[in-house]
N, C-alpha and C positions, 0 to 999 in steps of 0.2 A: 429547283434548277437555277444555278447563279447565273446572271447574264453579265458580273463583274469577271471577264474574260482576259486572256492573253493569249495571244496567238502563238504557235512555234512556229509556224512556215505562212509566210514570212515571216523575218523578223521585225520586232516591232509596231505590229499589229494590233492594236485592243479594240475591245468593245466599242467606246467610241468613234473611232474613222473607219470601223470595218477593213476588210482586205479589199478595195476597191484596184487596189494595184495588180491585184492575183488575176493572172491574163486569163488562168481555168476556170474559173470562177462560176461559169455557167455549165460547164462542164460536171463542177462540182454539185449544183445544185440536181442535174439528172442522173446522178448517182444517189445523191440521198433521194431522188423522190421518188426513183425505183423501187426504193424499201417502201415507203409510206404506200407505193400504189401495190403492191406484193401482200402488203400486213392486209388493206380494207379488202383487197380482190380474196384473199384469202378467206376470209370473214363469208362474206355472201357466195362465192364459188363453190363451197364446200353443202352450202343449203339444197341447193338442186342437185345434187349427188347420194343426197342420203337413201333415195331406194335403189339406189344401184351398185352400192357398196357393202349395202343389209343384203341384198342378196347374193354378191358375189361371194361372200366372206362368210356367209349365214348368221352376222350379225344379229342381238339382240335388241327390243326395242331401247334398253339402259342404254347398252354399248354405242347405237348411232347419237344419241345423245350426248354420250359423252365427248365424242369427235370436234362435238361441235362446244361443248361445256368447257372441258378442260383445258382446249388454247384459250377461250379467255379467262379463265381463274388464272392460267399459266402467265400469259399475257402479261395479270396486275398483279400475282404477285412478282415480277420482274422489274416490273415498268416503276415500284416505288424507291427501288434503290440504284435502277438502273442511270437513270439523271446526274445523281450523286458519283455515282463512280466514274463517267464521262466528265468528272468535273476535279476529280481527282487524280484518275490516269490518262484522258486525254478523249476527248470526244473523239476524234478518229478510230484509236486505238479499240475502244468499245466498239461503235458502230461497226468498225470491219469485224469484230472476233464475232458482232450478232449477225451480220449478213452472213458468215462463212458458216454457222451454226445454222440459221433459217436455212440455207441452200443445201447443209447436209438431209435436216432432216424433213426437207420437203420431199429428197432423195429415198429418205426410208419411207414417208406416207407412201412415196407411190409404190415400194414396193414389199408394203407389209404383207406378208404370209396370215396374218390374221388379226380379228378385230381386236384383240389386246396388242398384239406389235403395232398398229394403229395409232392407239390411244397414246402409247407411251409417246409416240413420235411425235402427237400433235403435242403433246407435255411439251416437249423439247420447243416445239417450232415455237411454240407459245412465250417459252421462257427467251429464248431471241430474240424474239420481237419485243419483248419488253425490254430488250436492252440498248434496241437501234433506234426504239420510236423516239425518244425523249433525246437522242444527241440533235436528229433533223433540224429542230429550230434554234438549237444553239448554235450551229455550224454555219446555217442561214446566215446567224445573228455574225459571226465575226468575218465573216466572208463577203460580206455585202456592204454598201455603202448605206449611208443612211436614204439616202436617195434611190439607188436600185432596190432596198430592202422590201416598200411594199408589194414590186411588181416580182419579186421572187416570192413572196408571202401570198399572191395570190396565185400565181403556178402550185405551191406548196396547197393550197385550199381544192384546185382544181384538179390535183394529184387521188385528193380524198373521195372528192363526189365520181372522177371518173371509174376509179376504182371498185366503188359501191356499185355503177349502174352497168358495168359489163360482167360485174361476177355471172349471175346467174344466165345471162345469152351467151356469154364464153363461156362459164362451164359447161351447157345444156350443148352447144355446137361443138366443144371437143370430148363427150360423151357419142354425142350423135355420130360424131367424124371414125371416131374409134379406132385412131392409128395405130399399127401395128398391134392391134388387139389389146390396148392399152384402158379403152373402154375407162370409167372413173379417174382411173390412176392418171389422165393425163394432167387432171386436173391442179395435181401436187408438180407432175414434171414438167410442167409448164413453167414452171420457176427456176430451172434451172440454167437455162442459157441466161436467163435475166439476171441470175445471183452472181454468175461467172461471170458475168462483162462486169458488173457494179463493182465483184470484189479487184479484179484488172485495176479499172480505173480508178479506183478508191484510195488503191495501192500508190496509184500514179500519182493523182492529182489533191488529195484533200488534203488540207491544211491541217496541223495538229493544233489543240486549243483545250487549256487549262484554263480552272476556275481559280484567281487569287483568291487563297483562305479559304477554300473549299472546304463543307462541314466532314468530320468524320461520319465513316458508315454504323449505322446503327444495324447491324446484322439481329442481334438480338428480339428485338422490336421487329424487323422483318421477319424472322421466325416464326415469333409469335402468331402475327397479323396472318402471316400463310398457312400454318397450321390450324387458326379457327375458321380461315374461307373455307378451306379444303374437308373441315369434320361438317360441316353446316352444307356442301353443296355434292360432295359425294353419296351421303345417306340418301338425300331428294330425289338424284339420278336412278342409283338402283336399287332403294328400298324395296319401290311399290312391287318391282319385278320378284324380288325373293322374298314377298309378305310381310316384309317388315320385320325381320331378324332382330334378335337384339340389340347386335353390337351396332346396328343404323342408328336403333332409338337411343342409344348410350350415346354415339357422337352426337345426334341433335342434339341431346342436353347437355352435352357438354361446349358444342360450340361456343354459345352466348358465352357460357363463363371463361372461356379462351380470351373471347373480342373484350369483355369488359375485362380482364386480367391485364392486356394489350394497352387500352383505353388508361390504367394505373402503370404502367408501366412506363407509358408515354409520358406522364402527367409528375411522373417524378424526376425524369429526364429535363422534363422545361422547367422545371424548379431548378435544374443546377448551370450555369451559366457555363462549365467548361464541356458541356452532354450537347450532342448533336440530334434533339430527336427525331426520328421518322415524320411523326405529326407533330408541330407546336401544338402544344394544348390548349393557348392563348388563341387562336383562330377559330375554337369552338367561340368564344363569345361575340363573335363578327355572326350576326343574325346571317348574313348573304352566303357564309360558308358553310353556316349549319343549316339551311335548309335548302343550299345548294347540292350540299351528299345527295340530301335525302332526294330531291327533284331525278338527280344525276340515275340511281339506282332503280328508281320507280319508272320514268321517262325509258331507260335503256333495257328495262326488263320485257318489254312491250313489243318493237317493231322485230329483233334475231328472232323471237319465240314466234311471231305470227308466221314469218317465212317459214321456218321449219315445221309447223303445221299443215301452213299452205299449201309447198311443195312434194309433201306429204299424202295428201290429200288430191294435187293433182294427177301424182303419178301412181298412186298406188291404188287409189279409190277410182280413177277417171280414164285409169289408162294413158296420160298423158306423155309424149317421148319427154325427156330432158329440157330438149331444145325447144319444143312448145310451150313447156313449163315457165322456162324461162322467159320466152317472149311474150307473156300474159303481163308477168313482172316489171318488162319493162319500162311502161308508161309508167309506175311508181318512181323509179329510178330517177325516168328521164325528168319526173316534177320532182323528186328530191332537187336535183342537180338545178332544177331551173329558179326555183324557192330558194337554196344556196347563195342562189348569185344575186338575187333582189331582195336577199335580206338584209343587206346594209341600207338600203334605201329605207324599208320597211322599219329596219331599226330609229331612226336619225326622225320619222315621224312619229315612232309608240312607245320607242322605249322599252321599259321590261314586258309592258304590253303584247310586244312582238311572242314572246314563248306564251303566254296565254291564247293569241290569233294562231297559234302553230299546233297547241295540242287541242284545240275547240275543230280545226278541221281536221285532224286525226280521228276526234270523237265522231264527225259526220262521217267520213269516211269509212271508219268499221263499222258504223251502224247503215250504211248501205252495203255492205258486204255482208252485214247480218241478212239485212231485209232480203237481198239479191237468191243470198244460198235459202233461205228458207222460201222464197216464191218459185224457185227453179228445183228446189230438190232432186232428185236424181237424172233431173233432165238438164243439171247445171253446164251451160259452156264459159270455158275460161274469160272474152271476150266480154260476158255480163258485168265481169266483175270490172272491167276495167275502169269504165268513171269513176267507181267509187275508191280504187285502189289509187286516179292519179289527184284527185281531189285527198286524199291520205298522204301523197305522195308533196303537194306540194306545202304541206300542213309539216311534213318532218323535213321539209328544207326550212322554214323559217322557223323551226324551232332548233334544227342539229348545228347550223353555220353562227349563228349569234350565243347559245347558249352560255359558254364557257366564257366569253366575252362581257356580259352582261349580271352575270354571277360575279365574277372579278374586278367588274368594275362598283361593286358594291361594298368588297372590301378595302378599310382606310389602312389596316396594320402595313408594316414592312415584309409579309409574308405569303405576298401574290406568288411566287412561285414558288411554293410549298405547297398553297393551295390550287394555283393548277394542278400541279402533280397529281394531288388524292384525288379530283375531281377527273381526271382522264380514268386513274386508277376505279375508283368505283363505278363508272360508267362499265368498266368491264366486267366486274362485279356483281353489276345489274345485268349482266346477258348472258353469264352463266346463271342467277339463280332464274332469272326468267324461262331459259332451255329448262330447265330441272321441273320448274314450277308447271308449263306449258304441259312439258311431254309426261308428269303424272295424270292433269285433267285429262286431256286427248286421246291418249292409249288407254284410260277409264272409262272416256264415254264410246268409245270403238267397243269394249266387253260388254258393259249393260245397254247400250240401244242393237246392238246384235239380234238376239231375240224378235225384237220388234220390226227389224230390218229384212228380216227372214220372213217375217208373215206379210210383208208388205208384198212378197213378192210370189206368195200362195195361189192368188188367186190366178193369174195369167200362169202357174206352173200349173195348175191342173189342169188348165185349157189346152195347155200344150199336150201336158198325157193324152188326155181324153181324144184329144187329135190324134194322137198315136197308137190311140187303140186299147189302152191301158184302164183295166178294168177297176173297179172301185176301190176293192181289198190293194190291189195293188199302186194305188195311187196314194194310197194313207201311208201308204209304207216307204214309200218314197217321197214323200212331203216330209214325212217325220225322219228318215236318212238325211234329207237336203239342209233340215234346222236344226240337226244335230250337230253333222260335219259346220256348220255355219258357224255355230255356234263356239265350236271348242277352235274353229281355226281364229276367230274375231280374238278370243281370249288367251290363244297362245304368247311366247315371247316374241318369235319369229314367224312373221306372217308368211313366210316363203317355204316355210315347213309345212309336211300335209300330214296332218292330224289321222291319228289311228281311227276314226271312224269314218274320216274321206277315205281314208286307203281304204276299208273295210267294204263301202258301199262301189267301189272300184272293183274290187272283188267280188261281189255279189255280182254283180252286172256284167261280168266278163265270164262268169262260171251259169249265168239266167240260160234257159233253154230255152228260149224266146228267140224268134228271129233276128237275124243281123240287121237288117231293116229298122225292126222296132226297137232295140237295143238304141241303134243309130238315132234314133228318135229322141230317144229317153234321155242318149247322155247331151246332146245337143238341147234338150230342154231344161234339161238341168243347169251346167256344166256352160253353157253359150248364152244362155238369157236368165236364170234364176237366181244363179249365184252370182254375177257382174250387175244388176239389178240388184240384188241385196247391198250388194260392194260398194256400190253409190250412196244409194240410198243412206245406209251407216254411216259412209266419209263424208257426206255431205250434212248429215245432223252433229255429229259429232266435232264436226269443224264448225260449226255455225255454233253450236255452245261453246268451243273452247276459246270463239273472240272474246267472247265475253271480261276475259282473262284481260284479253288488250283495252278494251273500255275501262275499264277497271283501273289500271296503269293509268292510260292518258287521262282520264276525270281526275285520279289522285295529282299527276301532276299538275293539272291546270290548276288545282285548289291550292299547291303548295307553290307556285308560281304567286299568286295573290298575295302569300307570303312572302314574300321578297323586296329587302326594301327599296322605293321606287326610286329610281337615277336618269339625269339628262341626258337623254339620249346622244349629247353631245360627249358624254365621258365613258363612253363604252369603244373599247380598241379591241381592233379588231382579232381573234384569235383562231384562225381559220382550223373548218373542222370541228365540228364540237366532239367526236367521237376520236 
């Protein structure tokens, strides 16, 4: 993204002396950072919503995945050529046609008829938003003085973390609130007075701004690059749901030779001096760009996948409303946002240092939300987890506000802003394959600890029979009902569906010539303590293996951080937002 700029309104405006004259100017900036707070609140909002939308819609476990997968696949592939084309038809002009796109189809999420009109929508929102993100700090850049610049660059940072730490307590309170029986949905329509006033004033007030010599678009190359994210992160999402069909295992193997097809395609591009390509080829050999990718996809694959477990887990396994769910969350948020703001400090002492201090207490942090759910097991309350989740929390502010910074300031080429670009771009990358990666372990270990999660709760179910009066032969038989139905509901697609052998024992028990009383007994020992006791017990093992997934992440990142080659602290600028 060029920052050799010209401005159309005013005239005479460039790069250098900013539009300091532009009386709107600040105006102009809470229009763009509307979108920026829209794109992150979007991102976490949508986390706390996933059991309420699986059940409205009868979603599948793939399909709520995907909700949350395909705006950011959508997202990067958008966000890599969307820069370039704000730089050749006018940063305005893009940003307003991606705001007026984001606010259509926030309009459709909220009112999809089903969980494929859903998915397509977040497509859509997805691919918008990669078209508005990348104009934001260009517009910043020619709108601003060189002197008001940082203090709008730090509103621009503050746009990010606020956004991140109200998603999941606003979504969860306009869940909870349920206006006009809008329940989930409000979540998406919540954007829409916000899109309408931005595109007004956008209309009104933003300056137009062209890139002098802007590179041509490489459409071809973005084809490519889209086509191998999308064979490589669709199969992941809903393989495991239809067995592993063939035509899944065909795109996996065909991915890789897509991205390396991609990879030659690019690299013949930078050989020809009149070829604009997507990626220079030549910033592979910038050690800080190539194991900046890899840090960027590894690091982001870890904290979207834990939420969506989490929230998962609390409302589904634990019973938790929305709006409770969400307010466990917060304390992470609030030490993102506060780690955010004490990471320039942090930096200017450590240096690259800093993202190795950021993912070392990530690594404490889920290893005390390991320890917590495996000592609290089914008797887990949200509130345990909290140290460990803001100690996590304030470990991903001083790695998310520096990252992008401190990576860029390692490379020497003339190709910083190229290399931001990819490095936003596979950050999003990493949070789709993360959801895909996540929600295969987790909905795996919900099937086989089932079983296990059912006889845990055998014994206190017989006590109850036997209380009820319920003679031996009949107690077997209702043990073995309770870990059946269990069993096949744990391993359905949709957990909100009642499996032929819960309906079946439903039916036995309504047709038993048994007293109403003891009936009353039986389904209430079943049905009110045996099964909700199993439902823990499982969410709460099977979340406790699936951090693992996150350990995993943040260790690879700290190691590939150590790779990184080391810079003075004093030559790191600032680039707010690592996400």
């Amino acid at each position: 993204m060029s920052t050799d700029v010209k401005a159309g309104n005013p005239p005479g405006t460039s790069s250098g002396s900013g539009s300091a004259g532009h009386s709107a100017r600040w105006v102009v900036l809470a229009v763009t950072l509307s979108a920026i707070f829209m794109q992150m609140l979007d991102t976490t909002i949508t986390m706390v919503a996933l059991p309420s939308l699986q059940s409205d819609l009868g979603a599948t476990f793939a399909e709520i995945q995907l909700v949350v997968a395909v705006y950011s696949l959508a997202f990067a592939c958008a966000l890599v050529t969307g820069g370039r084309l704000g730089d050749i038809y006018g940063r305005r002009k893009i940003f307003l046609i991606g705001m007026l796109g984001f606010t259509a189809a926030s309009a459709l999420c909220g009112a999809a008829p089903t969980s494929t009109f859903l998915i397509g929508s977040r497509v859509l929102q997805g691919l918008c938003s990669g078209l508005m993100f990348p104009q934001v700090l260009s517009i910043i850049q020619v709108t601003f003085s060189t002197r008001e610049r940082p203090k709008a660059l730090a509103m621009y940072g503050a746009s990010i973390g606020l956004g991140t730490v109200l998603g999941p307590v606003l979504g969860g309170w306009l869940i909870d609130l349920d206006v006009l029986g809008t329940d989930w949905r409000a979540i998406f329509y919540v954007n829409l007075p916000v899109g309408l006033v931005a595109l007004a004033l956008g209309l009104a007030k933003i300056p137009e701004s062209k890139a002098d010599g802007a590179q041509r678009l490489d459409v071809v190359g973005a084809t490519i690059l889209s086509a191998g994210l999308f064979s490589l992160i669709l199969p992941l999402v809903i393989g495991r749901e239809h067995d592993w069909p063939a035509w899944s295992l065909a795109l996996l193997g065909l991915s890789p030779l897509i991205l390396i097809g991609f990879a030659l395609y690019e690299a013949k591009l930078s050989n020809n001096p009149d070829k604009s390509p997507l990626v220079p080829m030549r910033l592979f050999k910038e050690r800080s760009f190539s194991v900046g990718l890899l840090i960027s996809v590894v690091f982001f694959a870890g904290i979207p996948s834990f939420f969506m477990t989490f929230f998962m887990s609390l409302q589904v396994g634990f019973a938790y409303t929305p709006i409770s769910a969400g307010l466990v969350s917060l304390g992470f948020a609030v030490l993102i946002a506060a780690g955010s703001a004490r990471s320039t400090a942090v930096v200017k002492k450590l240096g690259t240092k800093t993202l190795a201090l950021g993912t070392g207490l990530l690594l404490v942090g889920m290893t005390g939300v390991i320890a917590t759910v495996h000592w609290a097991g089914s008797d887990l309350h949200g509130y345990q987890l909290i140290p460990s989740l803001m100690v996590a929390g304030l470990g991903g502010g001083f790695f998310l506000a520096p990252c992008t910074g401190i990576i860029l300031a390692g490379i020497r080429s003339r190709e910083a802003g190229s290399a931001s670009g990819m490095l936003a771009t596979v950050q999003q990358v990493g949070i789709a394959i993360g959801i895909a990666v996540a929600g295969i372990l987790f909905y795996g270990f919900l099937g086989t600890n089932a079983d296990d999660s059912s006889q845990a709760a055998v014994s206190a179910l017989r006590s109850d029979l036997t209380a009820a009066g319920v003679v031996d032969g009949q107690q077997d038989k209702a043990v073995a009902g309770f870990q059946t139905c269990f069993h096949d509901r744990m391993n359905q697609k949709d957990l909100t569906e009642t499996p032929e052998s819960c309906a079946a024992i439903e039916k036995e028990m309504a047709n038993n010539p048994a007293p109403q009383e003891v009936k009353d007994k039986v389904r209430a020992a079943v049905l009110e303590k045996a099964v909700p006791e199993a439902r823990r017990t499982n969410f709460s093992e099977s979340f406790e293996q699936v951090v693992y997934w996150q350990i995993g992440c943040f260790g690879l990142s700290c190691l590939l951080v150590l790779a990184l080659p080391r810079i003075r602290p004093e030559d790191v600028t600032d680039v707010p937002g690592g996400a």
